[in-house]
C-alpha positions, -999 to 999 in steps of 0.1 A, spaced: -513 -606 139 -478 -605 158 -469 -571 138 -496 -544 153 -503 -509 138 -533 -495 136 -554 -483 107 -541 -448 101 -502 -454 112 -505 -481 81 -522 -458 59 -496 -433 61 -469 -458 60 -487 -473 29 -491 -438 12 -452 -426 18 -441 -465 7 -458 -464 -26 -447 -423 -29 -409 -440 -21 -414 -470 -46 -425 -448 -77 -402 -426 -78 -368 -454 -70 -391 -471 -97 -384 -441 -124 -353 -425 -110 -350 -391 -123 -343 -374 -156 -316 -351 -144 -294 -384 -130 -260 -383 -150 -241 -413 -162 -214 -422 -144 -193 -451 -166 -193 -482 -150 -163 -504 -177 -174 -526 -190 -214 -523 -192 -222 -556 -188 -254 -550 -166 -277 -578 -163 -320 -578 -167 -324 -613 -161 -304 -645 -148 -311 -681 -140 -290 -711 -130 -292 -749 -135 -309 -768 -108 -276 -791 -114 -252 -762 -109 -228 -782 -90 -219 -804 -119 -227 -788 -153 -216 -748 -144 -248 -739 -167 -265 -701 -164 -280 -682 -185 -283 -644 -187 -297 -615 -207 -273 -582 -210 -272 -559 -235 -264 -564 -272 -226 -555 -285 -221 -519 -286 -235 -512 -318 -261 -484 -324 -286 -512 -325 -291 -528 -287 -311 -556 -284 -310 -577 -253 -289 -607 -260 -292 -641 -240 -260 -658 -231 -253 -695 -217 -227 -704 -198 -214 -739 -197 -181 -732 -172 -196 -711 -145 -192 -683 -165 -150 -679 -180 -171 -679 -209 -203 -669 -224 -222 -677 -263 -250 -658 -276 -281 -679 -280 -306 -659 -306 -321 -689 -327 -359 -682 -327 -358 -651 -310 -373 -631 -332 -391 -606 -319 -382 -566 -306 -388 -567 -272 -365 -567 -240 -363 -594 -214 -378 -595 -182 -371 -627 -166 -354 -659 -169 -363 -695 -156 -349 -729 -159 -365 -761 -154 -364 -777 -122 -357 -811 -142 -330 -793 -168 -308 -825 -169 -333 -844 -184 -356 -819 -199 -333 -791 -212 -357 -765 -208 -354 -726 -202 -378 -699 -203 -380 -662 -213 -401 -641 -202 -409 -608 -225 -412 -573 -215 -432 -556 -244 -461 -579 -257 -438 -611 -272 -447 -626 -236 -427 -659 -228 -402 -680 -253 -392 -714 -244 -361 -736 -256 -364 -772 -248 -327 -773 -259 -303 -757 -239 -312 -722 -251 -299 -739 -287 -335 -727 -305 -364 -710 -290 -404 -713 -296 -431 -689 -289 -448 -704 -255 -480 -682 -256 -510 -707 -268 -543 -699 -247 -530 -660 -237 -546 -627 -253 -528 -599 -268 -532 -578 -236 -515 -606 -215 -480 -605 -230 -462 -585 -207 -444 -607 -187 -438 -589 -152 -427 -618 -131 -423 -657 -139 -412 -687 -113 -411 -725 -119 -416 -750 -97 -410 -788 -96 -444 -814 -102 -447 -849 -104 -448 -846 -143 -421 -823 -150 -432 -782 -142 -456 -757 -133 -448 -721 -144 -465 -690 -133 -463 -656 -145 -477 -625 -138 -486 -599 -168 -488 -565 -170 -522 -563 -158 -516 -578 -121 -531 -612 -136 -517 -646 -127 -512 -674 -149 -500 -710 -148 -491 -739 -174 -476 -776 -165 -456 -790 -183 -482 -815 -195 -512 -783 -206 -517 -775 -240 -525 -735 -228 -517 -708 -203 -547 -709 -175 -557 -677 -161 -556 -688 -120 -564 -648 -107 -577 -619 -127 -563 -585 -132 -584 -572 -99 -553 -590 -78 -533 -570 -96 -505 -594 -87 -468 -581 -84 -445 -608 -65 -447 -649 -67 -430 -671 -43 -435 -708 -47 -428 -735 -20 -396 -754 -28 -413 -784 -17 -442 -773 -44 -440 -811 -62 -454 -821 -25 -475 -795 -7 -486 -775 -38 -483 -741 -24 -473 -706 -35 -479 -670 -22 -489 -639 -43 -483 -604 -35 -502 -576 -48 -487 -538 -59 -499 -522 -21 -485 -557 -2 -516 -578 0 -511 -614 4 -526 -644 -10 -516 -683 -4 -524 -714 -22 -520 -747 -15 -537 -765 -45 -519 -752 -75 -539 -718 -73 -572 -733 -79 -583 -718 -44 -568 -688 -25 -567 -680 12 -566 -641 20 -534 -632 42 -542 -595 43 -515 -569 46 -490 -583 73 -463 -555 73 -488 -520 65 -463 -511 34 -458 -531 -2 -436 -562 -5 -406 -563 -32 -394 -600 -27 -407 -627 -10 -389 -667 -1 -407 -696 12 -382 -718 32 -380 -759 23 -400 -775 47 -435 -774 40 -441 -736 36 -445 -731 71 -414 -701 70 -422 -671 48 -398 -641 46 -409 -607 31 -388 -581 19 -399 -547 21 -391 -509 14 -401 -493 51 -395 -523 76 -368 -547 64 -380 -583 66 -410 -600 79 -413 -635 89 -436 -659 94 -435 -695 109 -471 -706 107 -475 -705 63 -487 -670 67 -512 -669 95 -488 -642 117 -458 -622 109 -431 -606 129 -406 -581 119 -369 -589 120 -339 -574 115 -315 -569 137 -279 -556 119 -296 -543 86 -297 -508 69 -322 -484 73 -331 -485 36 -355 -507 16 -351 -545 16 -354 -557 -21 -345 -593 -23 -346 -624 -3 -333 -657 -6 -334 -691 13 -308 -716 10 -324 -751 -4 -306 -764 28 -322 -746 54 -338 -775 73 -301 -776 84 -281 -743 81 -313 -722 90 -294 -698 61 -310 -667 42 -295 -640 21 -307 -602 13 -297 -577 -5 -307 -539 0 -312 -511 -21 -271 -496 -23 -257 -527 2 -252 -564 -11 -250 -595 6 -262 -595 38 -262 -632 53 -283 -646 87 -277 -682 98 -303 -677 124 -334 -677 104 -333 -643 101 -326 -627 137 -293 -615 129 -276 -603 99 -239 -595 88 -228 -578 56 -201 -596 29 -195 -568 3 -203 -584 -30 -180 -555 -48 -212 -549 -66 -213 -510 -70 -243 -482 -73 -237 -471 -106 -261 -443 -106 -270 -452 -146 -303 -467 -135 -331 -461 -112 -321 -470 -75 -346 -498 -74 -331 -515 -105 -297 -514 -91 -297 -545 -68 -322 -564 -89 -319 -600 -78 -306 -626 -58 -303 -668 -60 -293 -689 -45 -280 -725 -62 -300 -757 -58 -273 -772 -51 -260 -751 -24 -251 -778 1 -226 -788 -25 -215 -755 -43 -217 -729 -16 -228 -703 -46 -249 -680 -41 -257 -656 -74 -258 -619 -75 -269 -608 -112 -276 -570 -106 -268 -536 -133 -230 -533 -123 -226 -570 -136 -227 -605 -123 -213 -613 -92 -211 -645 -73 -196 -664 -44 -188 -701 -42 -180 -698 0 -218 -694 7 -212 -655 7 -179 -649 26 -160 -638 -5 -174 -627 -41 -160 -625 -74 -170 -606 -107 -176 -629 -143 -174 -603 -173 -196 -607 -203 -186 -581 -227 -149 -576 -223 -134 -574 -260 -167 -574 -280 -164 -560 -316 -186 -533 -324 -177 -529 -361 -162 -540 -388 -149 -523 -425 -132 -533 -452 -103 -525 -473 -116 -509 -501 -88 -527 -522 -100 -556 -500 -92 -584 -528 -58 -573 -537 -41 -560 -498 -69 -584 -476 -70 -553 -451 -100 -548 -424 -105 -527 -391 -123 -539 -362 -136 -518 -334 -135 -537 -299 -150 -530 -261 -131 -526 -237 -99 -544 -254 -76 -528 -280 -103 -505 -294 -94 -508 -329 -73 -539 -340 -60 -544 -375 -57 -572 -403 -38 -575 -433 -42 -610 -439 -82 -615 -445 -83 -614 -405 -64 -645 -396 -39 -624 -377 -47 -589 -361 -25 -558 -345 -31 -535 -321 -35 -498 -340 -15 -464 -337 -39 -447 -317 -26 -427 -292 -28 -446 -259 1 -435 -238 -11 -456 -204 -18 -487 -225 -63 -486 -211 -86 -510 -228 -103 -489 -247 -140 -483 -262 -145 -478 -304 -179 -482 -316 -175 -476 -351 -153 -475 -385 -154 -462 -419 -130 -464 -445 -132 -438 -476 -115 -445 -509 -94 -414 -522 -91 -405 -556 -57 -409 -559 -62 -449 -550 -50 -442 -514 -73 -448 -488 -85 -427 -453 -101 -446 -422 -122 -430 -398 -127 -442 -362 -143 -427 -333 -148 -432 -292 -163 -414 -268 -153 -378 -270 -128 -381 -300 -124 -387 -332 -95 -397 -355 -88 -407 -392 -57 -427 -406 -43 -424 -436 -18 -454 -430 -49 -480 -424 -43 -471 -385 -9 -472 -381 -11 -434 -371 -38 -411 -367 -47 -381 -363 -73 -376 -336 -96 -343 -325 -115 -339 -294 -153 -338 -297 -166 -306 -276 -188 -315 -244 -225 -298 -259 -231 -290 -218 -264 -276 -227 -277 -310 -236 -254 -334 -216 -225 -325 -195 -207 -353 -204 -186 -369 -231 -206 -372 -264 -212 -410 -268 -210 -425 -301 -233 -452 -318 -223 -451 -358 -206 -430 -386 -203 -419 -420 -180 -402 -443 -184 -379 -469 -171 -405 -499 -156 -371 -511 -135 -370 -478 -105 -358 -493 -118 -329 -506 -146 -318 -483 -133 -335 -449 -171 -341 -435 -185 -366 -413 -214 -375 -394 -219 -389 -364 -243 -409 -347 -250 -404 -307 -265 -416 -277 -280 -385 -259 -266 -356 -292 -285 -369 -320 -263 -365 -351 -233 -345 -352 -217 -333 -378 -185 -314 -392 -168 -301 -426 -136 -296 -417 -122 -331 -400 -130 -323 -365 -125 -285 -357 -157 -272 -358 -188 -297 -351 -224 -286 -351 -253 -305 -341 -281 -318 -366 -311 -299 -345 -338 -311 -364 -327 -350 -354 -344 -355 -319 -317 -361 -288 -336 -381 -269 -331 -417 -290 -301 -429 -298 -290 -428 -333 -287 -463 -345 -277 -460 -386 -260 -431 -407 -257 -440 -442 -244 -412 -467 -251 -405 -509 -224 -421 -528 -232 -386 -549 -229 -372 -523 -209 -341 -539 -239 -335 -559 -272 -343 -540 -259 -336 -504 -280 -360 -489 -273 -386 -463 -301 -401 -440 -300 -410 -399 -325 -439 -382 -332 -438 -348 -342 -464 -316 -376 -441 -321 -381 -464 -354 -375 -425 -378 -353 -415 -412 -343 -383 -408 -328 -368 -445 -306 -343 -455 -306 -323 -492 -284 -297 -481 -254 -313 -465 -266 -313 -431 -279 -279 -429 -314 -291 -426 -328 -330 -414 -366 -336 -421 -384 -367 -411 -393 -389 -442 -420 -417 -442 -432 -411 -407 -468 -421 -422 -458 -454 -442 -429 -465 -422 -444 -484 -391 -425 -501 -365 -436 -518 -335 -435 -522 -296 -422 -495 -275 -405 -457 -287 -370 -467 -274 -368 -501 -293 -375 -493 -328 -347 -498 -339 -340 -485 -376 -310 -489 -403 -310 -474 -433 -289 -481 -464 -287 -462 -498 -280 -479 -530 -247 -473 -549 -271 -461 -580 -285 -435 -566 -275 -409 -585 -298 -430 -612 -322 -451 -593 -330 -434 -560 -333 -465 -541 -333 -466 -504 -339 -495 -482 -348 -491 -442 -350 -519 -419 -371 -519 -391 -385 -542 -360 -417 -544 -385 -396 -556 -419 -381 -538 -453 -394 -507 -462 -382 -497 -495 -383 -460 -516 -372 -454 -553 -376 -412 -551 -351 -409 -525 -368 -412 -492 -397 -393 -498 -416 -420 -501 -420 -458 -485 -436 -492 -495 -432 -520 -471 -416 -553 -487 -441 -582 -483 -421 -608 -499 -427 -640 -478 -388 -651 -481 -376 -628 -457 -406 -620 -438 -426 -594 -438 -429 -587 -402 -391 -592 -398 -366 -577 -372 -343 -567 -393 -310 -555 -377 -290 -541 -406 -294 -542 -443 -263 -533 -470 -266 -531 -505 -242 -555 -527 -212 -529 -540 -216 -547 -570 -254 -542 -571 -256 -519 -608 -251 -559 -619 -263 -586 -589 -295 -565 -576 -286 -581 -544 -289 -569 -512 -282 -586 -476 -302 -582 -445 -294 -593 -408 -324 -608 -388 -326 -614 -358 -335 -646 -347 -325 -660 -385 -297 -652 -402 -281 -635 -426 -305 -634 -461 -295 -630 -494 -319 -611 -518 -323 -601 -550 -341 -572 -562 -363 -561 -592 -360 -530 -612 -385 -514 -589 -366 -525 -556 -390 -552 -548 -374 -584 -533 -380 -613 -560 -362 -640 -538 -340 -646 -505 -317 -670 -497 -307 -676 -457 -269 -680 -462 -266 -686 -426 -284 -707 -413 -262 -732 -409 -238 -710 -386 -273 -704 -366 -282 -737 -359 -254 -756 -355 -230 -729 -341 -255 -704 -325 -237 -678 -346 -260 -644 -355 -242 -612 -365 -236 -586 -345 -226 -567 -383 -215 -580 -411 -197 -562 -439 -195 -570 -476 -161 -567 -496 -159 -532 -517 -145 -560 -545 -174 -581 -540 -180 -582 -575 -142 -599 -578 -137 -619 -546 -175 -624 -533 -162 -621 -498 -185 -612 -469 -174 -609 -432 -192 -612 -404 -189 -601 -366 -199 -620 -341 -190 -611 -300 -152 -621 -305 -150 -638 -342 -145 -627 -372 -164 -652 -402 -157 -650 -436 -171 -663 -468 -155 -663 -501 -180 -674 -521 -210 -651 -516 -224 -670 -484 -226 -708 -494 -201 -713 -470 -183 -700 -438 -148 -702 -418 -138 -684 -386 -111 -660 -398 -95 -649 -368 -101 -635 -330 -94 -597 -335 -88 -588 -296 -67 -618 -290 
């Protein structure tokens, strides 16, 4: 071995490496969030092997900035000017992990996802256009995808993916089942696999303290590299040419290299930053232009067209934002497969997407989220004046429509330096004297209208400094539907829980018994309010929370019956109250695990089993019809299906569903981010639908659909 340290020098260096790695790993809990605008950081990314000519990627950020968050998958078709959401299938509550396309994507169409909590790896054989579960032959415990690469084979593919465990799998395009290659005792952490794998049939695993292992018969049998660079290994390239060049990326060392398929190692270097090394990449031209790319943990790209001896630094633009643990900052690096052609090189990291089409000289930014809505309301005259608000991100904030949404306004909100601005949320109260009051909320302030937004008058939300020195970030909202009268509100937070005020804004106390540390995703409020004083709050922790006293007190109900699924932070819960209460305490909750359904109020829960809908269904939001005393019907978002009609018994038990768009789903790709039904239902049968930029609406209960307008346009 070219790379000599003896036993106790590595030791140490292994000790303070893994010590370094845990805690960039976890970051810490006192790290405060500095804004980046707009959040669209990205978990996973992957490009067409034929990027030169079809400008196809795919991505996973998060979901619109609702209070619920599920990662979203976008495609690309134009090198990223513009993005579509591709849900179809993906039904399931986890985050992603990883992305993958197929090597022979012109021909085959065919994209993988790979599944952080136990859904474990998706696959769409169209584009990303519908996904299938892709798990035959794995066990429960294998489902955590930690890392997944694809390689090229004379039949098509062979993927391999890591799990949780440290366990290697692989499956050909051609296998009926996953085939364990390398137990959990490898506990495997990095893959690299030869670009010429169709050919010489070799990869390289990396275990979680930097062992290394090689194959070079499709991991049927493993040679034993040892530990070449005494520290762990974050990223690691194998150069075209028959896996003789191997680069490792590492936190204490920079970059090994190795020009004899693993047998020696040498450390190189020269021009990098004393920090860790976290991703490597080798252009697919290399036999030529000798080119490889790093990133490390706070500096992005470095370039070497010298195989690695010397380095120079292109600034991506790509920032720290210091929202995430420094390790998943600059979280990945590709290069295209058609880099001889393109020049592009793809940087997909937490402060965005970033890329360069000069093979690194100069990098541009592709937004993903600029003018998503976040919600939608009604007029409650809707049927007679055809008004509707809609909350936008980063665009006008809250834009305007008095024409059933086929044209749309900017709002009166103060904004005297003309910013894109940030809403996440609208409600719209009916008064008694037939006028009506809209409330609307960003981060830090509050307002209501009684114009339908043409003015407003807003009040600054205190900083509770105690709890979070900064702005109080805002998921959802409710009014009091006796707003006139008793001027409350609740609202629905990031890091405060639920806050909540009597007096429009100038005094606001915080709902203690509500946990802070899960964002709030749902507020839904009594319609009697004036008499029973009770409103509910759901949670990403998968809890109701209910008031009886008008927010004096908030106790947990159904935390015994109602059971959601996967990780704390991604149960995500709505809850909606029926506009009978005052007679037939019915309330409906829709978690990651299907309906759960209570006719005493909330004090107690039977889960909904009805086939139709599914009983293990994500369910994303759920609204009662207004017009429900007469239809029993209510609506429920899924993900991964549509929107669903159902109808109710006199017990609150779902009878029969209806998918009313699945059309939109299949043909369009369309899923809502919310929807909202008419207050005049009963007269118009209108229901309107969000989705990223569109507004869809359907006048006749959901047989049919028409894009209405573009409300940040």
């Amino acid at each position: 071995m070219l790379v000599k340290l003896n036993k106790i020098q590595i030791s140490c260096i292994r000790r303070i490496a893994l010590i370094t790695a845990f805690f960039l790993s976890i970051g810490t809990t006192a790290m405060s969030a500095h804004a980046h605008t707009p959040h669209d950081m990205v978990y996973a990314f992957a490009a067409s092997p034929n990027y030169a000519s079809d400008k196809t990627m795919f991505l996973v950020t998060d979901g619109a900035y609702t209070g619920w968050r599920y990662n979203e998958i976008l495609r690309s078709t134009d090198g990223g000017l513009n993005w579509v959401d591709i849900p179809n299938g993906m039904n399931h509550p986890y985050e992603y992990s990883v992305l993958r396309v197929s090597p022979k994507f012109n021909t085959d169409q065919t994209v993988f996802a790979g599944l952080k909590g136990k859904g474990g790896i998706y696959r769409s054989t169209s584009r990303g256009d519908f996904w299938e579960s892709y798990n035959t032959g794995l066990a429960a415990s294998n489902l955590i995808v930690r890392k997944m690469e694809v390689a090229e084979s004379s039949t098509g593919y062979v993927l391999f993916f890591t799990d949780a465990n440290g366990a290697l799998f692989r499956r050909s395009s051609t296998d009926a089942n996953w085939i364990q290659v390398l137990d959990k005792t490898n506990k495997v952490t990095v893959i690299a696999i030869s670009p010429d794998y169709a050919t010489d049939n070799t990869l390289v695993i990396a275990s979680d303290s930097g062992y290394l292992q090689k194959s070079t018969n499709n991991g049927n049998d493993w040679t034993e590299l040892g530990n070449p660079t005494g520290t762990i290994i974050y990223d690691m390239a194998i150069a075209p040419g028959g896996a003789a060049e191997i680069f490792l990326a590492t936190p204490s060392f920079g970059i090994f290299y190795s020009s004899d398929g693993g047998s020696t190692f040498i450390n190189k270097g020269n021009n990098l930053p004393n920090e860790a090394i976290n991703n490597i990449a080798v252009s697919p031209n290399y036999a030529t232009d000798r080119t490889v790319f790093c990133t490390s943990l706070k500096q992005s790209v470095f370039k070497s067209t010298d195989k690695g001896d010397n380095w120079v630094l292109f600034d991506s633009g790509a920032q720290v934002t210091k929202q995430t643990a420094l390790l998943n900052e600059m979280t990945d690096l590709q290069v295209s497969r058609t880099y001889a052609t393109d020049k592009t090189i793809f940087l997909p990291v937490f402060d965005g997407l970033f890329f360069s089409s000069n093979g690194g000289t100069t990098w541009k930014q592709r937004q993903t989220r600029r003018g998503l809505m976040t919600g939608l309301a009604a007029s409650s005259n809707f049927n007679s004046d055809q008004k509707m608000i809609a909350t936008t991100y980063v665009g006008r904030g809250i834009a305007i429509s008095a024409d059933g949404g086929s044209t749309w306004s900017t709002s009166g909100w103060p904004n005297p330096k003309g910013h894109k601005l940030n809403f996440f949320d609208s409600d719209i109260v009916q008064n008694p004297n037939g006028t009506q009051t809209v409330i609307s909320a960003r981060n830090g302030f509050v307002g209501n209208s009684t114009d339908f937004g043409d003015s407003w008058s807003v009040k600054f939300v205190p900083r509770f400094t105690a709890i979070n020195p900064d702005l109080v970030t805002f998921t959802t909202l409710a009014a009091s539907p006796n707003f006139t009268n008793d001027k409350e509100i609740y609202l629905g937070s990031r890091f405060h829980g639920v806050l909540h005020t009597k007096d429009f804004g100038k005094t606001w106390r915080l709902q203690r018994g509500v946990p802070l540390n899960h964002p709030v995703t749902s507020i839904a409020v009594s319609p009697d309010y004036a008499n029973d004083r009770t409103a509910f709050a759901a949670n990403r922790a998968g809890q109701i929370w209910r008031t009886q006293d008008g927010g004096d007190t908030f106790l947990r109900v159904g935390a015994s019956s109602i059971i959601s699924i996967g990780w704390g932070g991604q149960r995500y819960t709505w809850v909606a109250v029926s506009p009978q209460f005052a007679t037939d305490n019915l309330v409906i909750a829709g978690t990651n695990n299907g309906i759960y359904r209570s006719t005493d109020g909330g004090t107690t829960w039977t889960k909904e089993t009805h086939a139709s809908v599914g009983s293990n269904a994500v369910v994303q939001q759920v609204e009662f019809s207004p017009n429900f005393g007469t239809d029993r019907n209510i609506f429920i978002n899924v993900r991964g299906k549509g929107l669903f009609r159902a109808n109710l018994n006199g017990g609150g038990a779902v009878t029969a569903s209806q998918n009313i768009t699945l059309s939109l789903l299949e043909n369009e790709n369309i899923q809502f981010t919310e929807f909202q039904i008419s207050p005049t239902y009963a007269v118009d049968s209108t229901i309107l639908g969000a989705a990223r930029k569109n507004i869809y609406k359907s006048t006749n209960g959901g047989l049919t659909w028409a894009v209405a307008g573009f409300p940040d346009n």
